[in-house]
N, C-alpha and C positions, 0 to 999 in steps of 0.2 A: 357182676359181669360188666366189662366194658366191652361199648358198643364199637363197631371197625367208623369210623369219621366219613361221614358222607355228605357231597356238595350237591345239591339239586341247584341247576342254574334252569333258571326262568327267562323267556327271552322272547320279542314278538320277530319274528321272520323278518317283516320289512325292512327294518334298520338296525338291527342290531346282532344279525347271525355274525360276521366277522367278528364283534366284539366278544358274544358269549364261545365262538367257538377258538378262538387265542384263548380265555380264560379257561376252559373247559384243556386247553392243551398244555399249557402250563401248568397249570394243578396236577392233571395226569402226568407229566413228565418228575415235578416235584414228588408226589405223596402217593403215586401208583393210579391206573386206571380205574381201579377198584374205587377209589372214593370218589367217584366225579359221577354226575346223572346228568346230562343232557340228553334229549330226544332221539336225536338221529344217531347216536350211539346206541343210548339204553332200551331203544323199541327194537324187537325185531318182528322183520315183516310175520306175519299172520296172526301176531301178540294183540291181545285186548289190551291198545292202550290207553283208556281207561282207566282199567284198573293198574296196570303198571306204571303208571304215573299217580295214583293213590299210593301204592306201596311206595314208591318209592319217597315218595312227601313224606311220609307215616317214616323213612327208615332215615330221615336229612338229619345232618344233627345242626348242618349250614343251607340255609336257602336264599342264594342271589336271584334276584329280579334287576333286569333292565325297566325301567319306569319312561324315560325320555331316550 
């Protein structure tokens, strides 16, 4: 069974929402919405997220982090 390709972008608010949310919109423009996990997409309001940020780590087969 192959898995559908999923990007979890990791990102801290301060300085780097512009940068993960271009990269979040290019991938989704490139390879479908469907593979991309950023927060302010992939939460929605009244969602434990939590846990949907567990699953969603558990389901990345790609994990970007912003570091600086």
């Amino acid at each position: 069974m192959t898995r559908t390709p999923l990007v979890f972008i990791s990102y801290r608010r301060a300085d780097s929402s512009a940068a993960a949310r271009w990269l979040a919109e290019s991938i989704g423009r490139t390879f479908g919405a469907k593979h991309v996990f950023i927060d302010t997409e992939g939460i929605r309001s009244g969602e434990d997220w939590s846990d949907r940020i567990d699953s969603a780590l558990a389901s990345a087969t790609i994990v970007w982090t912003q570091l600086a």
